[in-house]
C-alpha positions as CSV (number, residue, x, y, z in Angstrom):
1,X,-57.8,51.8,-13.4
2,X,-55.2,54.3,-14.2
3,X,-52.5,53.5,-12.2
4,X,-49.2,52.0,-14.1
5,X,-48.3,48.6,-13.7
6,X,-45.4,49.1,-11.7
7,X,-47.8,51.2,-9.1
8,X,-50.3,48.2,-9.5
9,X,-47.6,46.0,-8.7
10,X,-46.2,47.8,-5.8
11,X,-50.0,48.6,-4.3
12,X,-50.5,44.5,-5.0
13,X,-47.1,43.5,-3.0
14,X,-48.0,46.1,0.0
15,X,-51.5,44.5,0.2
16,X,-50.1,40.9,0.3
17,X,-47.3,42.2,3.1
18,X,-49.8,43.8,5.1
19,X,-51.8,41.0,5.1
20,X,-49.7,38.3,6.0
21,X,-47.4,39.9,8.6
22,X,-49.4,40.0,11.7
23,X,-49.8,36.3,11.6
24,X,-46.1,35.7,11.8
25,X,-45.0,38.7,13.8
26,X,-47.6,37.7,16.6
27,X,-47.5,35.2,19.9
28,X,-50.0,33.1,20.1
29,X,-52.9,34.7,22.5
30,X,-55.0,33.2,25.3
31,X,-58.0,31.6,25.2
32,X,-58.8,30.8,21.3
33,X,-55.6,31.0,19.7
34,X,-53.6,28.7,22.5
35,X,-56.9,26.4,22.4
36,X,-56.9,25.7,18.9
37,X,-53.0,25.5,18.4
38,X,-53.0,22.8,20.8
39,X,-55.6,20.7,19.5
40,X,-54.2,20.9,16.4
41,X,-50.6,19.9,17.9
42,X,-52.1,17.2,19.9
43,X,-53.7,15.7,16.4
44,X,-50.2,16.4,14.6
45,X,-48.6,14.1,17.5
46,X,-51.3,11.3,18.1
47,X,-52.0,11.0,14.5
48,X,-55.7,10.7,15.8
49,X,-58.4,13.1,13.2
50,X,-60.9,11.7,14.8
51,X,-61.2,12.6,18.0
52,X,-60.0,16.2,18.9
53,X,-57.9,16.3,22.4
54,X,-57.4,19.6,24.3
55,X,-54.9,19.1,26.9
56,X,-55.3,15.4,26.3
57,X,-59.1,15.1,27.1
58,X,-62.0,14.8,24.5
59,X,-62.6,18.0,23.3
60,X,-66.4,18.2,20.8
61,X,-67.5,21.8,21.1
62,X,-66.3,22.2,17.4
63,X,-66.2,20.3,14.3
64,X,-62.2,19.5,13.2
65,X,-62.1,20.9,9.8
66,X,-59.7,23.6,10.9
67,X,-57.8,21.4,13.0
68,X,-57.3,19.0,10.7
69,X,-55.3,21.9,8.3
70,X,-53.7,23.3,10.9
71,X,-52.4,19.7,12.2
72,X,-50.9,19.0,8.5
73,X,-49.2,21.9,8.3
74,X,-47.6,21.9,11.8
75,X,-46.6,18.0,10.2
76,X,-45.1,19.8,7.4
77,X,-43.5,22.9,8.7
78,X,-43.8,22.4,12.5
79,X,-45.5,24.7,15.2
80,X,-45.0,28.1,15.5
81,X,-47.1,31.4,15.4
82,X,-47.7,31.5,11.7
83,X,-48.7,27.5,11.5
84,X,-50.8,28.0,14.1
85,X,-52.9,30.9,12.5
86,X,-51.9,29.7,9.1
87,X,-55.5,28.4,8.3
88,X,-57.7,31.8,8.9
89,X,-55.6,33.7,6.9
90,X,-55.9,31.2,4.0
91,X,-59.5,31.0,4.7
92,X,-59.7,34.8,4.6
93,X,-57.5,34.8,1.2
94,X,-59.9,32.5,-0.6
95,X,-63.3,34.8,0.6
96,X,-61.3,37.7,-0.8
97,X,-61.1,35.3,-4.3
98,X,-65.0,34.3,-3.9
99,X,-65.7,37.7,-3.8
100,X,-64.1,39.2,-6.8
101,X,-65.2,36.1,-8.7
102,X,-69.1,37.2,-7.5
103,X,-68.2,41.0,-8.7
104,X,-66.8,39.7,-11.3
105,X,-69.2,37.5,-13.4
106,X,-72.4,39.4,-11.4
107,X,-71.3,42.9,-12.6
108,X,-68.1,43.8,-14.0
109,X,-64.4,43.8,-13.3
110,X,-64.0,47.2,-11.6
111,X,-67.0,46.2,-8.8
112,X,-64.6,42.6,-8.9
113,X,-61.7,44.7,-7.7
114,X,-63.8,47.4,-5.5
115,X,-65.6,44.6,-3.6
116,X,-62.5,42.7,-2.9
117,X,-60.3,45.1,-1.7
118,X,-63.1,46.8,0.1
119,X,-63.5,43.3,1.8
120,X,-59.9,43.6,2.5
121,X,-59.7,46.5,4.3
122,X,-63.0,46.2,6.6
123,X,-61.9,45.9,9.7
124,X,-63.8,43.4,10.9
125,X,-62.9,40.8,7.9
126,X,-59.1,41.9,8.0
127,X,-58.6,41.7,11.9
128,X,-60.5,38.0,12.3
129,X,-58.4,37.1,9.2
130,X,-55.1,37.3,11.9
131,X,-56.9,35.8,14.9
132,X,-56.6,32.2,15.2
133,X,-60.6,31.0,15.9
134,X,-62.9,29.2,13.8
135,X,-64.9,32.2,12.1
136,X,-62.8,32.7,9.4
137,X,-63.3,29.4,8.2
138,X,-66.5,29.1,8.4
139,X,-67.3,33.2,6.5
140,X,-64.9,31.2,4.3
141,X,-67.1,28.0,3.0
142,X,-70.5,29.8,3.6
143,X,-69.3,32.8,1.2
144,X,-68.9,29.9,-0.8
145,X,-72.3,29.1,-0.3
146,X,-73.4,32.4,-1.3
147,X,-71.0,32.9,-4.5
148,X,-72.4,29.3,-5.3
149,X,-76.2,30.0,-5.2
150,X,-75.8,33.6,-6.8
151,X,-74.4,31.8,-10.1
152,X,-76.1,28.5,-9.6
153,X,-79.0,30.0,-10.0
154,X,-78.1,31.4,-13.1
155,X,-76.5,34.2,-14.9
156,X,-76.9,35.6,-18.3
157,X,-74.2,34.2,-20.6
158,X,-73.3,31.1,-18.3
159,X,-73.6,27.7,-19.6
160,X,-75.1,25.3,-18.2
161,X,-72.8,22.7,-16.9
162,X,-70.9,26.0,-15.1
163,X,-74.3,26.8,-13.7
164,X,-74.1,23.5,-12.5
165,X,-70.6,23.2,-11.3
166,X,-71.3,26.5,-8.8
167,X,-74.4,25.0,-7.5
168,X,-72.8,21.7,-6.1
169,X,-70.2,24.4,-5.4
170,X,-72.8,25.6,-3.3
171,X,-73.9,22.3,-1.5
172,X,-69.7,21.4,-0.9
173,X,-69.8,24.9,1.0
174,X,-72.5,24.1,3.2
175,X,-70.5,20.6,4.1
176,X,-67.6,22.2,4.7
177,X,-68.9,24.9,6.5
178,X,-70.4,22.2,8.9
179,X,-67.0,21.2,9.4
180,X,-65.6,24.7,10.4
181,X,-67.9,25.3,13.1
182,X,-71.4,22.9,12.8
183,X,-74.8,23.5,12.3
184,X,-75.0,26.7,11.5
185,X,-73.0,26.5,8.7
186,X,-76.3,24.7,7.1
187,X,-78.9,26.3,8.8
188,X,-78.0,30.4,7.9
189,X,-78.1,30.0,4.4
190,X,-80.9,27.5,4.1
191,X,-83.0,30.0,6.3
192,X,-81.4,32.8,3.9
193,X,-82.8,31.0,0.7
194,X,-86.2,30.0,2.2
195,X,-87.0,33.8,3.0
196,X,-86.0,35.0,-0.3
197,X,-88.3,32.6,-1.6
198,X,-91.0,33.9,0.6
199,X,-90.2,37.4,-0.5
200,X,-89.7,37.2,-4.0
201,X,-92.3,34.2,-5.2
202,X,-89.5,32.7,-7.2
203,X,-90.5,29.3,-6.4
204,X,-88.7,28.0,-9.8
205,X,-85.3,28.0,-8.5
206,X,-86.1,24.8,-6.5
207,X,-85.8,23.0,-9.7
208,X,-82.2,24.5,-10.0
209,X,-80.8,23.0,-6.7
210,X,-79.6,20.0,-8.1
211,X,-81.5,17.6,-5.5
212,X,-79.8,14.1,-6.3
213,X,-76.3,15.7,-6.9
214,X,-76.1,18.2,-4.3
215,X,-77.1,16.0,-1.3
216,X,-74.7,13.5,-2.7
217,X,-71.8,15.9,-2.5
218,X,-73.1,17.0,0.9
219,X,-73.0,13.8,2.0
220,X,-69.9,12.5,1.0
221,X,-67.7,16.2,2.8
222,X,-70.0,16.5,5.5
223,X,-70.7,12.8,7.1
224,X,-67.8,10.5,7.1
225,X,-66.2,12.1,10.4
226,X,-69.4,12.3,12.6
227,X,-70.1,8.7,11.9
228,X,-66.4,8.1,12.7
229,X,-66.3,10.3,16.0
230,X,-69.7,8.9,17.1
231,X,-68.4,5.1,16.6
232,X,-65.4,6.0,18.9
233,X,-67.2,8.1,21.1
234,X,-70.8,7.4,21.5
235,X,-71.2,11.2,24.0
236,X,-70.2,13.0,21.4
237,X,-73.7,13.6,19.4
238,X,-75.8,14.5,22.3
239,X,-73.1,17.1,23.2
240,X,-72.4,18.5,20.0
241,X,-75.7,18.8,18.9
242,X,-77.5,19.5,21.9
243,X,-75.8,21.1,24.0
244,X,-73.2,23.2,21.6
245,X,-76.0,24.1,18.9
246,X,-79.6,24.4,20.8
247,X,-78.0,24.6,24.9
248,X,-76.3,27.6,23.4
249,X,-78.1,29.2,21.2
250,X,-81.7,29.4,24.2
251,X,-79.2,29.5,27.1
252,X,-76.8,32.1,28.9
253,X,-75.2,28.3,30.4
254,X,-72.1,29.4,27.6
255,X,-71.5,33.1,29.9
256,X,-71.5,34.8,26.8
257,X,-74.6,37.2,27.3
258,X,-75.6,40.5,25.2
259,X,-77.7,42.9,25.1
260,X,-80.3,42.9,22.0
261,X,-78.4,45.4,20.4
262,X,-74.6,44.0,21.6
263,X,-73.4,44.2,17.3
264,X,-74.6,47.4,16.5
265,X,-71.5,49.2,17.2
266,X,-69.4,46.0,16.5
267,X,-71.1,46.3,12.7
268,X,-70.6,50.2,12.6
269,X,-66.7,49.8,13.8
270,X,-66.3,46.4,11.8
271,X,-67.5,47.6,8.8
272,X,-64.9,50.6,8.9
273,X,-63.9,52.1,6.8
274,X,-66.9,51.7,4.4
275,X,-69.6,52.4,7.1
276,X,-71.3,55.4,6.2
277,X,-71.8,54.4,2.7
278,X,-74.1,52.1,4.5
279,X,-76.6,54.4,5.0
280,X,-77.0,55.3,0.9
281,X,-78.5,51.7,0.9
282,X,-81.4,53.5,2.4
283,X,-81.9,55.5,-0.6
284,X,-84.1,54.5,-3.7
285,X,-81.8,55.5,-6.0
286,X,-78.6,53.4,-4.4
287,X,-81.2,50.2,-4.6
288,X,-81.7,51.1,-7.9
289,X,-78.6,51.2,-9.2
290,X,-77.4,48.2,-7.1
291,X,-79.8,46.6,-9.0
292,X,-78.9,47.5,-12.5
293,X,-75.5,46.5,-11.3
294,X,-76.1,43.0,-10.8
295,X,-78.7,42.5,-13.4
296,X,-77.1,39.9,-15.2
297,X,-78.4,37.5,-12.2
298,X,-81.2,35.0,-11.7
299,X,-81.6,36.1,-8.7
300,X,-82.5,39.4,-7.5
301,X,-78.7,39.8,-6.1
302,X,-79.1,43.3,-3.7
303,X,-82.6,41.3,-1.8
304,X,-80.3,38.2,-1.7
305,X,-77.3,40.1,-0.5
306,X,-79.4,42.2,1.7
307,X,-81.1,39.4,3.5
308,X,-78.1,37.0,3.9
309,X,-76.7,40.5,6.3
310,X,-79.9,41.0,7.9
311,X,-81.2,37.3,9.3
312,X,-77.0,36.7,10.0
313,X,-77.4,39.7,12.7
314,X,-80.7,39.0,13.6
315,X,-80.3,35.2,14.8
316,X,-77.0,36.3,16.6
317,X,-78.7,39.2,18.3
318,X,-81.4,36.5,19.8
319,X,-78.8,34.3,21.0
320,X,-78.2,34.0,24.4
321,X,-74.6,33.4,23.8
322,X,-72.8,36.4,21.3
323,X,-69.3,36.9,20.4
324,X,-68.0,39.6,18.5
325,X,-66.6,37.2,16.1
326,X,-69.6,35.7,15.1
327,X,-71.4,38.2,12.3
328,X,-68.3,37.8,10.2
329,X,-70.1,36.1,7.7
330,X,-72.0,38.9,7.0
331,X,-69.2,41.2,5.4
332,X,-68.3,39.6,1.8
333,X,-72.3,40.0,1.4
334,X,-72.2,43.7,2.7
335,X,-68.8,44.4,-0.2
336,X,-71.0,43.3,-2.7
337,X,-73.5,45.8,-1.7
338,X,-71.1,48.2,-1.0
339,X,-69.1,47.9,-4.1
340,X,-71.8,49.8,-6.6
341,X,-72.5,52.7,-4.1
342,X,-68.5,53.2,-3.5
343,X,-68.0,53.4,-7.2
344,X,-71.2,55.0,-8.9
345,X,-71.8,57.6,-5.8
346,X,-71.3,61.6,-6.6
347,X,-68.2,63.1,-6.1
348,X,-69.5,65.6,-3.1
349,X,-71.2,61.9,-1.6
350,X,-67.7,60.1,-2.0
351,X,-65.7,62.8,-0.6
352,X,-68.1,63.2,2.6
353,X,-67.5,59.7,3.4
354,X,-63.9,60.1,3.1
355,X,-64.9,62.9,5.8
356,X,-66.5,60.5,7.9
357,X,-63.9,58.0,7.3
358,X,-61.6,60.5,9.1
359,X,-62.3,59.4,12.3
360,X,-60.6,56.6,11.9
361,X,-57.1,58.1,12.2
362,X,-58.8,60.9,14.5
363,X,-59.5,58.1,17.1
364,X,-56.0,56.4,16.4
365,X,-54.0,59.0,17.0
366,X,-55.7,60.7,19.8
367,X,-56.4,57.3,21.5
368,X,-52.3,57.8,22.6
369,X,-53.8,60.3,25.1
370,X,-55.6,58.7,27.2
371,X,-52.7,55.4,27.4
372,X,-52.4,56.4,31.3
373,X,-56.3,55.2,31.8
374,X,-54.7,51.1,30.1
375,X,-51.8,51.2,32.8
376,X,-52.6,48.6,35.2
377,X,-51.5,45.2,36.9
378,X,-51.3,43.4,33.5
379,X,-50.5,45.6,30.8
380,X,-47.2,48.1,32.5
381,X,-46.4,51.8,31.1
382,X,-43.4,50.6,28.9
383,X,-45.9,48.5,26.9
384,X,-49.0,50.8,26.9
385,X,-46.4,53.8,25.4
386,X,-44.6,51.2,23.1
387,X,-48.4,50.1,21.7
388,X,-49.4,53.6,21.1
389,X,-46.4,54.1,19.0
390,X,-47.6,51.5,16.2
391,X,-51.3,53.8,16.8
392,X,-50.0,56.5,16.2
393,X,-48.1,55.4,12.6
394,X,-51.3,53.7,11.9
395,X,-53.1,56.7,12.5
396,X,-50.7,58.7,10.1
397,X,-50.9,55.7,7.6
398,X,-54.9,56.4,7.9
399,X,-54.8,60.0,7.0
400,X,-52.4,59.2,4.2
401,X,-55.1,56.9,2.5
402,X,-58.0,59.7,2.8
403,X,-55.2,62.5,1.7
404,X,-54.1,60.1,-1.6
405,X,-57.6,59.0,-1.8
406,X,-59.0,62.6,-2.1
407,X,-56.2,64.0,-4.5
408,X,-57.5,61.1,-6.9
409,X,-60.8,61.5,-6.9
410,X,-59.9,65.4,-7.5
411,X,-58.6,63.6,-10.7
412,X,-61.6,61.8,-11.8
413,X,-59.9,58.4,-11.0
414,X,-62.7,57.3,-8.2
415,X,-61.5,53.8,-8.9
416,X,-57.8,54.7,-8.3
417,X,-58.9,56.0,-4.9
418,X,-61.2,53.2,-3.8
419,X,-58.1,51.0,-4.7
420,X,-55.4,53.0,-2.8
421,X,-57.4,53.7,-0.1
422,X,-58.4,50.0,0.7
423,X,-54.2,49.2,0.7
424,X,-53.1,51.6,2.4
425,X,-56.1,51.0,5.1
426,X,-55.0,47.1,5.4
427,X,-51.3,48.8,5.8
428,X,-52.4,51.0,8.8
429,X,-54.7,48.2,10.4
430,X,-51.4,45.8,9.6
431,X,-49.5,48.0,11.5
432,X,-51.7,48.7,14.5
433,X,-52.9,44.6,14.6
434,X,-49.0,44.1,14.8
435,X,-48.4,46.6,17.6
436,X,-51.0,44.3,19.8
437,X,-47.7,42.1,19.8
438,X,-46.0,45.0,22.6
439,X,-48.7,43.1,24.9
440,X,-47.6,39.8,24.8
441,X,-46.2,39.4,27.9
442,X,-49.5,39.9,29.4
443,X,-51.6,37.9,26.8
444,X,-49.5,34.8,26.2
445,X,-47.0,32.4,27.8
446,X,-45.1,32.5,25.1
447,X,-42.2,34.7,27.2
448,X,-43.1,32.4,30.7
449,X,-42.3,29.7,28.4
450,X,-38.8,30.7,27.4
451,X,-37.7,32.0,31.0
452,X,-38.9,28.5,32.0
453,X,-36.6,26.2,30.4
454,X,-33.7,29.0,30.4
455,X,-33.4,28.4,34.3
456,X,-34.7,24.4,34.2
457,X,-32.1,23.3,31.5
458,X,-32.6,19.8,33.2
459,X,-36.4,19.3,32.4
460,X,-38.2,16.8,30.8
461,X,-41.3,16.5,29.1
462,X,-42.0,13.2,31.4
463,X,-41.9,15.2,34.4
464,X,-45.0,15.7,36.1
465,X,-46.3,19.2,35.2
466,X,-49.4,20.4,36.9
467,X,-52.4,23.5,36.5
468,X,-53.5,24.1,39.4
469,X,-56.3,26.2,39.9
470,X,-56.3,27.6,35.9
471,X,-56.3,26.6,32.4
472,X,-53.0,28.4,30.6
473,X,-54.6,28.1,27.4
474,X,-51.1,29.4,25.6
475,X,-49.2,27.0,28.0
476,X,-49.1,23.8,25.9
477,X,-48.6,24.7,22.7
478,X,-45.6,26.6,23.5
479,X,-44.7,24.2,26.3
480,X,-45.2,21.2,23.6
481,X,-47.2,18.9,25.9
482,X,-50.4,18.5,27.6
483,X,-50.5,19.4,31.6
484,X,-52.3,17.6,34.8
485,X,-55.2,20.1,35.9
486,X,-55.6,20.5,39.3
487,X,-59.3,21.7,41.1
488,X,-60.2,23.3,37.7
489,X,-62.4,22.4,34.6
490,X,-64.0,25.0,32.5
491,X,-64.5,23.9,29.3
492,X,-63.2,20.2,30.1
493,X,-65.3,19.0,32.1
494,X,-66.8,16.8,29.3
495,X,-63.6,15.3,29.5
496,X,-62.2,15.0,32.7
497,X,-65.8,13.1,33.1
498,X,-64.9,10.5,30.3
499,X,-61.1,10.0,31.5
500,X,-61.3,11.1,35.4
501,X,-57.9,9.4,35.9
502,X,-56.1,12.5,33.9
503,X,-57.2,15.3,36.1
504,X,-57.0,16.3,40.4
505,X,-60.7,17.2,41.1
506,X,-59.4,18.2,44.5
507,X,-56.4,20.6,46.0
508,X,-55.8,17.8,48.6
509,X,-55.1,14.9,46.3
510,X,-52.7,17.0,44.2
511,X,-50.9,18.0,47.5
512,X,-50.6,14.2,48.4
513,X,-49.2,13.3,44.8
514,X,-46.7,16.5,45.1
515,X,-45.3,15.7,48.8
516,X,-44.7,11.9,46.8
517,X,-42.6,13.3,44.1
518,X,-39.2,13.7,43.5
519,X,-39.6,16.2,40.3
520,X,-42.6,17.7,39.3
521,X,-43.5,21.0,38.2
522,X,-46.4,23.3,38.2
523,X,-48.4,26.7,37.0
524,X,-50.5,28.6,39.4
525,X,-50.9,32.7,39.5
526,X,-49.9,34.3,42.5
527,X,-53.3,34.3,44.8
528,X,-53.1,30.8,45.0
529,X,-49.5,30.4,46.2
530,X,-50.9,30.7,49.8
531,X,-52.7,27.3,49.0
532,X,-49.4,25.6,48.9
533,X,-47.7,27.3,51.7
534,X,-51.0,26.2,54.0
535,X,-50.7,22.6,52.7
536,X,-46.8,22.8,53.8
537,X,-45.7,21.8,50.1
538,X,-42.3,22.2,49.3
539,X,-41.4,24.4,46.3
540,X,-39.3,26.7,44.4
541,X,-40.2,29.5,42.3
542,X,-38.9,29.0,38.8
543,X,-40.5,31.7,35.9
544,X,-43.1,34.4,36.3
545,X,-44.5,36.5,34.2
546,X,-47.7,39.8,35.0
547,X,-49.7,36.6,35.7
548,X,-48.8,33.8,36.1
549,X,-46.0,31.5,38.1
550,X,-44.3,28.1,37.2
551,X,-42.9,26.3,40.7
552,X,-40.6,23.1,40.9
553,X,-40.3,20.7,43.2
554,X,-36.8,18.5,42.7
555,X,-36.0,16.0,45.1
556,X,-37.5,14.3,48.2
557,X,-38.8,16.3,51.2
């Protein structure tokens, strides 16, 4: 790289800003980020790491790796928007640090730094790195996976004992992986390895994957809390494991159907804005050279890379149950692969991409256009023109990494330009991720929450407080405490069949329990107000938001 220090320094602290600021600037969003800030809250105030509560019932649909992080730092720095995401974007830090150490001892320094800002910047990596789910986590521990079989199997100049070290690096991924988000975490890569096996003969490398040591460490990360959540709770195996892993995998039970070909544009859009340099994989002479890159390795690393992206989108295109979250893993693999092409590719190839890469802020700031078509019951004109104000600066902050981008490769500095453009992509997605926060109102409770106990100075978290007819997901974190539901399950009804006594399977036992009462309080959205006016209940009307609507009841009928 050319570029001075101070540049490298400034380029370095607008990378670290971009990346960190729409996990504090944002409110918590309903269903995943709520869901997990609560059980992570609920753990912080139980004390309990065993047994993960949602709303105060047993919750198993995931393992409690991430809950268990974001618990101790709510402990240590209480709960609020940036604790509660806290853990993805440390997870997405440390795949950014797995990948430049892959680049790094695989090829050189400059695919190190191409491959981990490229990473960076992908849209799909850098957006997920701000959302608080699971996914993160586990791309996290199963890149570490990856990183650790790619130099556990060897690589010229490595000693032993580090070849050794980054294969039981390897097996500690897998465990932990388990613990972000289960089975999968395991069976991916093992299914990765076996195939390259098949494909490539190399039947040696079974001798190299330290069989008495690397179960060992398995053993000890992975196993201690399903024996200890089984012991407690003898439901939980046959509902983690059968019907979260296999029930949902064969079924549509989960309602999370797709068509065959539901990630394709999810990978073209995700993968932004490196996509098109995709396509020169397809070309001898890109393999090629991807392969001289990373010739150093044991393995063949472009077939390992390659295969790790393909079976990833493969098993979660035969799902029955897809989200768009769950071929993250795939993009640390893809920057590997994408690293050699970016920087060894001609300049007419490198600035057509940066053509193609154009429609990025095309799209952002003509998408401002069509706002009047996002107008609707939930999200109001004010905050449909107030979000296309961040799109459009993202947009211009998009055009100003091709425009930079271009001028340095018109200087011979292609690695200058790979480097600017990646920062000053995460600054534009920064900003546009950020702008998501002008629809709050309409995505989180966070504002219902805050009107709430502005009017209700005198409540207390021992009042009765009541769902009825919906699951606020954002409700209880903000709120601070769990709530009675009332005639709705969804994903509890695992628990509210283990501790029936916590929920109102029925409208008309809730209506008795209100009428007895002397303060109680409840959320409901507006359709289902007429339930309480035919059951003759007596309320009041305390907080609404676009959505939703928190009654009171104080004092005998």
């Amino acid at each position: 790289m050319k570029f001075p220090r101070l540049v490298l320094a400034l380029l370095a602290a607008i990378f670290l800003a971009a990346w960190v600021i729409p996990s504090v600037t944002r409110t918590l969003v309903r269903p995943d980020e709520g869901r997990y800030a609560e059980i992570a809250r609920e753990m912080a105030a139980s004390g309990d790491f065993v047994t993960p509560r949602l709303n105060d019932l047993k919750y198993f649909e995931k393992p409690p790796l991430q809950y268990w992080a974001t618990a101790l730092a709510i402990k240590g720095f209480g709960l609020n928007d940036f604790t509660a995401r806290a853990w993805p974007l440390v997870a997405g830090v440390f795949g950014l640090l797995l990948t430049w150490l892959a680049g790094r001892a695989l090829a050189s320094r400059d695919v190190a730094w191409v491959a981990a800002s490229a990473l960076g910047a992908m849209c799909y990596y850098f957006f997920i790195a701000h959302i608080n789910t699971l996914d993160m986590g586990l791309t996290a521990f199963m890149t570490l996976t990856l990183v650790g079989m790619l130099r556990g199997f060897g690589i010229e100049g490595q000693s032993s004992a580090t070849t050794r070290r980054w294969m039981l690096a390897a097996w500690a991924g897998a465990a932990l992986a388990f613990l972000s988000k289960g089975l999968i975490g395991i069976v991916l890569p093992g299914a990765i390895f076996v195939l390259y096996l098949l494909i490539s003969r190399q039947w040696s490398l079974l001798r190299r994957l330290e069989w008495w040591r690397g179960p060992l460490v398995f053993s000890l990360i992975a196993l201690p809390w399903p024996l200890l959540v089984q012991s407690r709770n003898p439901e939980w195996a046959n509902f983690f494991f059968i019907y979260e892993h296999f029930e949902r995998f064969a079924s549509e039970e989960h309602d999370r159907p797709g068509a065959l070909l539901y990630f394709v544009p999810l990978v073209i859009i995700g993968l932004m804005p490196w996509t098109p340099a995709l396509l020169k994989l397809l070309n001898r002479r890109s393999w090629h050279r991807a392969s001289t890159t990373f010739a150093r390795a044991t393995l063949n690393v472009p077939l390992f890379l390659t295969l790790w992206c393909l079976f990833i989108f493969t098993f979660f295109s035969l799902s029955k149950s897809k989200l768009p979250s769950y071929l993250l893993p795939i993009t640390p693999a893809a920057a590997l692969l994408l690293a050699p092409i970016l920087i060894e590719s001609s300049p007419r190839a490198f600035r057509r991409l940066l053509l193609l890469f154009a429609s990025v802020p095309v799209l952002l700031l003509f998408a401002p256009l069509a706002r009047s078509s996002f107008v609707n019951d939930v999200y109001t004109r004010g905050m449909v023109e107030h979000f296309a104000l961040y799109l459009i600066v993202a947009g211009v902050v998009f055009a100003g990494a091709i425009a930079t981008a271009w001028r340095l490769e018109g200087c011979g500095r292609r690695l200058d330009a790979l480097i600017a453009t990646a920062v000053l992509a995460t600054l534009g997605g920064s900003i546009a991720a950020s702008g998501y926060e002008t629809l709050a109102a309409s995505t989180s409770s966070k504002q219902l929450v805050h009107d709430f106990r502005s009017v209700e100075p005198d409540y207390r978290d021992a009042d009765p407080f009541f769902s009825v007819g919906l699951f606020e997901q954002t409700l209880q974190p903000y709120l601070g405490r769990s709530t009675t539901l009332v005639d709705f399950l969804d994903e509890l009804g695992l628990g509210a069949a283990a501790e029936p006594d916590k929920v109102r399977f029925n409208f008309a036992d809730f209506a008795d329990e209100w009428n007895a009462l002397d303060r109680a309080y409840a959320i409901t959205d507006f359709d289902q107000l007429p339930r309480f006016d035919l059951a003759g209940l007596d309320y009041r009307v305390v907080a609404v938001d676009l959505r939703r609507v928190i009654i009171a009841r104080h004092g005998p009928r």
